[in-house]
C-alpha positions in Angstrom: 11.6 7.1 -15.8 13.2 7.6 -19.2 14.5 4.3 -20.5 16.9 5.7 -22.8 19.1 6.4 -19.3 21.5 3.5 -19.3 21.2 1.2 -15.8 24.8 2.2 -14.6 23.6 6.2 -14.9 21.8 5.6 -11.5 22.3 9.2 -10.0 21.5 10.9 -13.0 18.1 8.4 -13.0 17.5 9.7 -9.5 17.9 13.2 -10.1 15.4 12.5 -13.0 12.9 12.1 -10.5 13.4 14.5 -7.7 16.2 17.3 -9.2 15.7 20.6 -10.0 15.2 23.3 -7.0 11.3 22.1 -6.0 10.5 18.5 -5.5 12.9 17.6 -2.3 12.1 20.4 -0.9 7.8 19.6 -1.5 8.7 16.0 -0.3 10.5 17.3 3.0 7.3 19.1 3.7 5.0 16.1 3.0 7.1 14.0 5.5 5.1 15.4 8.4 1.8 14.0 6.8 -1.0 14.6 4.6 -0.7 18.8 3.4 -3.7 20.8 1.2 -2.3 22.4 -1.7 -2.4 25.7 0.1 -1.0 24.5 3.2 2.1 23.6 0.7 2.3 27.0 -0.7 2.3 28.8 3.0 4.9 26.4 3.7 6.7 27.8 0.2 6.1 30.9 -0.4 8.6 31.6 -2.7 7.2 29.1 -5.2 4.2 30.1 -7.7 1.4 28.3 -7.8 1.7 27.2 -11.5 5.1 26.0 -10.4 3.8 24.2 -7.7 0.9 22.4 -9.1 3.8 21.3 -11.8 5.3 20.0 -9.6 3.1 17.8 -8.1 1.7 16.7 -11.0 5.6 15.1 -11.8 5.9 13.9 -8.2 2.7 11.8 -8.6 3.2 10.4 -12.0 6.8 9.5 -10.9 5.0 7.7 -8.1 6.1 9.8 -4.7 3.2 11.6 -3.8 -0.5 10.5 -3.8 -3.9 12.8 -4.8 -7.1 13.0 -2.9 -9.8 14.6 -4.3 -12.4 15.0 -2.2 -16.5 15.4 -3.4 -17.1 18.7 -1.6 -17.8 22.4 -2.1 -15.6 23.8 -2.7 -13.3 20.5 -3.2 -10.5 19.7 -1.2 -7.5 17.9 -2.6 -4.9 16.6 -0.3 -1.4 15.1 -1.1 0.7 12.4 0.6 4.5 10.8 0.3 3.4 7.1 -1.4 5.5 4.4 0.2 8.2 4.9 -2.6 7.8 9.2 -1.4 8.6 8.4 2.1 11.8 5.9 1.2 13.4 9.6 0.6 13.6 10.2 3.9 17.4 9.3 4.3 18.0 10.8 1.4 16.6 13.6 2.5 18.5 13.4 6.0 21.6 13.7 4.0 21.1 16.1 1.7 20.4 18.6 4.6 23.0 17.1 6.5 25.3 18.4 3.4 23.4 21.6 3.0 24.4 22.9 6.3 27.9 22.1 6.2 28.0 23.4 2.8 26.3 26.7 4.5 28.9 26.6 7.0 31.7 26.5 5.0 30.7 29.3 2.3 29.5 31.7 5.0 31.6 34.7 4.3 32.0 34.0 0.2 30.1 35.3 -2.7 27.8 32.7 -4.4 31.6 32.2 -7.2 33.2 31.6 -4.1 35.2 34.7 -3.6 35.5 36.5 -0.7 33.6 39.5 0.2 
């Protein structure tokens, strides 16, 4: 985390860490347990795989998600929710809780919030 984010900016030190349109959505899916990267991008297949691995990368150096790398041929890497990942879940919970009323309520209206 930046420490040039004052302490009171909490949200903004949150969003730091899981904002932009990919990690939540990589952490809901890790939720259900241990996921190979390609198991992640079936379950995202909107995402690239540069984008992806990104991703990742920033969700384990911000401490959310663990890396196994396993010895084989060819090598198998798996990636898990930490303890700190998993403390999302109500976080989680509420942001889709939010998202579906938010669905609810713009069915009908263009993404400026117009009708159509």
């Amino acid at each position: 985390m930046r420490e040039d984010v004052p302490e009171y900016c909490t949200v903004e030190a949150a969003m730091e860490v899981v904002g932009g349109k990919w990690k939540m959505a990589i952490v809901n899916h890790l939720f259900d347990g241990t996921l190979r990267f390609g198991e992640l991008r079936r379950a995202m297949p909107t995402i690239t795989q540069r984008m992806l691995t990104r991703q990742l990368r920033e969700l384990e150096a911000d401490g959310l998600v663990s890396r196994t790398v396993y010895a084989e041929v060819p090598p198998r890497v798996e990636y898990d929710l930490t303890e700190l990942g998993v403390s999302l879940r109500p976080v989680a919970g509420l942001l889709g809780s939010w998202g579906e009323q938010y669905r609810r309520r713009t069915v009908g209206t263009t993404p400026s919030g117009t009708d159509r």
